[in-house]
C-alpha positions in Angstrom: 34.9 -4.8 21.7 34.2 -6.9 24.8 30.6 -9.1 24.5 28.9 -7.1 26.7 29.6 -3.9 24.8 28.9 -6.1 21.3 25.4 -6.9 22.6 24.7 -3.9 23.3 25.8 -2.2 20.4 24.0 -4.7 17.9 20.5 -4.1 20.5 20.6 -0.2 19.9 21.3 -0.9 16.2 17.8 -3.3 16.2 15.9 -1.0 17.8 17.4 1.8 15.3 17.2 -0.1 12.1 14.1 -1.2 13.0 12.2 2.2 13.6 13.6 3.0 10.2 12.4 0.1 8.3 8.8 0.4 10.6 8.9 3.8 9.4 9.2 2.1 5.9 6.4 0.4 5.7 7.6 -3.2 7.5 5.5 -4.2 10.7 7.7 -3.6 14.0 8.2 -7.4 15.1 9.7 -8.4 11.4 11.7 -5.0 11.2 13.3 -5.6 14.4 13.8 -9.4 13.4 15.5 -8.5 10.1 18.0 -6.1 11.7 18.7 -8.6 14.5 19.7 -11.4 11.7 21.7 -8.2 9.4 23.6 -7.6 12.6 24.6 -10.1 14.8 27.1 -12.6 14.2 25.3 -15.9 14.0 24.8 -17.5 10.2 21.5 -18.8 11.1 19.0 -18.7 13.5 16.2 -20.7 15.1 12.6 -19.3 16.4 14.3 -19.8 19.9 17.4 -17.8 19.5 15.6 -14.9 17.5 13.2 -14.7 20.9 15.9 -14.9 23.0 18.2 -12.2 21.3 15.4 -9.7 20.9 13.7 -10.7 24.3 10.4 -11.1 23.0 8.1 -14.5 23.0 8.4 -17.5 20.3 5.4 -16.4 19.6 6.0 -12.8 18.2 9.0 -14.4 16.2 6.9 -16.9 14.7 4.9 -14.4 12.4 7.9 -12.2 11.9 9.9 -15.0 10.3 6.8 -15.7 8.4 6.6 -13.0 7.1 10.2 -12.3 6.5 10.4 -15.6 4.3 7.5 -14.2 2.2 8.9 -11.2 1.5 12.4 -12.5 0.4 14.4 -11.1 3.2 15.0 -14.6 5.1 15.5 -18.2 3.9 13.7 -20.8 6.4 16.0 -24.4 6.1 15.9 -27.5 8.1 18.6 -29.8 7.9 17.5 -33.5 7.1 16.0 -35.2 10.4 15.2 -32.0 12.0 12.4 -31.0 13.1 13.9 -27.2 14.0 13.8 -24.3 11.0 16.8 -22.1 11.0 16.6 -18.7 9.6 19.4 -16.7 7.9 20.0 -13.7 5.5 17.9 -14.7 2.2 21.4 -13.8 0.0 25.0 -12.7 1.1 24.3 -9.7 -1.4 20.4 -9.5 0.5 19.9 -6.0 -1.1 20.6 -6.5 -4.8 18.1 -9.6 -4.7 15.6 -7.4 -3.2 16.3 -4.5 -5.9 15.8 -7.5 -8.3 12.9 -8.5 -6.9 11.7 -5.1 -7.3 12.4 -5.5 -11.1 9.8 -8.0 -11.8 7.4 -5.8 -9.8 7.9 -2.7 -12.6 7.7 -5.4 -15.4 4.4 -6.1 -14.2 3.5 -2.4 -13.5 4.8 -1.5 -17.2 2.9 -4.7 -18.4 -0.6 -3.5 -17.0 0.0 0.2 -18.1 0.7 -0.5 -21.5 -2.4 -2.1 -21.9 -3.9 1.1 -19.9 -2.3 3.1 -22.9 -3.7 0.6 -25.5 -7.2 1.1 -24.4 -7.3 5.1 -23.1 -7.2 8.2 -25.4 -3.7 9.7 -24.9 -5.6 13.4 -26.2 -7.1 13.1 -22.4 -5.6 13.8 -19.6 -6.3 10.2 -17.8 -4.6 8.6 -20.9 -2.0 11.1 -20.8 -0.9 10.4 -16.9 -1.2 6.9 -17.3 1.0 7.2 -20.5 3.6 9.0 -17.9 3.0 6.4 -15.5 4.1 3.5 -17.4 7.0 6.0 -18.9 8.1 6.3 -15.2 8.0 2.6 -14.6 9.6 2.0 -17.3 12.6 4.3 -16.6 12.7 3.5 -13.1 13.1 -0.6 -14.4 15.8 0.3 -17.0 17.8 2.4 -14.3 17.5 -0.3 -11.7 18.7 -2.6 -13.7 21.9 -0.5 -14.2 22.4 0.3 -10.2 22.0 -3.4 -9.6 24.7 -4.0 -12.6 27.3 -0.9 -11.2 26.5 -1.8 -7.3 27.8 -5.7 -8.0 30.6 -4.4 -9.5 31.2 -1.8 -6.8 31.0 -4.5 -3.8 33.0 -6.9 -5.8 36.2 -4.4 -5.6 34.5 -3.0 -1.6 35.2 -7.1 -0.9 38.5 -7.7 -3.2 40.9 -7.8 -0.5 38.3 -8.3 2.8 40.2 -5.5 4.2 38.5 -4.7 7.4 40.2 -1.1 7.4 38.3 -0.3 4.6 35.0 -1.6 5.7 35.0 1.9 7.8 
């Protein structure tokens, strides 16, 4: 694909991905940020060349990457004597750290519940939903943990060869 087409294609993915992960819950400028780093070909990034690619100010990238960091989606580095941060993809396998992420969230969810349970009357119905609650968390943790498990094993055979027929 010629580098005109290429930019063009990864700008209408950006603004695609990006409406999605908006629609998600993520604030536009970091939503559009993260899907410019998922899908253009650079390793890393600096404030400058995230403004440029997207067309928007330093200034918009600036809290995006921020933000980004925080949530686990980018790593910030600096290489020693630098005074520029570059930005990348936080992991090469981004989404299973996320989902792992998301693991210690429903430990602590099942943590606070069962102390919920402890203390309410599980003969009322405020005991009983929050019983169900941390029942819910609790299988949604143990099944995670099994996707995460299957999905490394699936992308380690997707990857075996780095066949790029097969990527389609």
């Amino acid at each position: 694909m010629p580098d005109g087409q290429h930019e063009a294609a990864v700008r209408r993915f950006v603004e695609q991905f990006g409406m999605l992960l908006t629609d998600s819950g993520i604030p536009r400028m970091p939503a559009r940020v993260f899907a410019y780093v998922l899908a253009d070909d650079a390793e890393t990034y600096t404030a400058g060349d995230l403004a440029s690619g997207l067309q928007v100010s330093p200034a918009a990238v600036s809290g995006a990457v921020r933000q980004l960091v925080q949530m686990g989606l980018l790593a910030r580095e600096r290489a020693p004597g630098s005074r520029v941060d570059h930005y990348r993809v936080y992991d090469d396998d981004v989404w299973s750290a996320i989902s792992a992420k998301q693991l210690l969230v429903l430990g602590r969810y099942e943590e606070v519940l069962t102390e919920g349970v402890e203390l309410l009357d599980l003969d009322r119905p405020g005991g009983r939903r929050v019983y169900e609650t941390r029942e819910f968390y609790r299988f949604m943790g143990s099944e995670l943990a099994g996707v995460i498990r299957r999905w490394s094993e699936y992308r380690r055979d997707l990857f075996a060869d780095d066949d790029r027929d097969a990527l389609t």
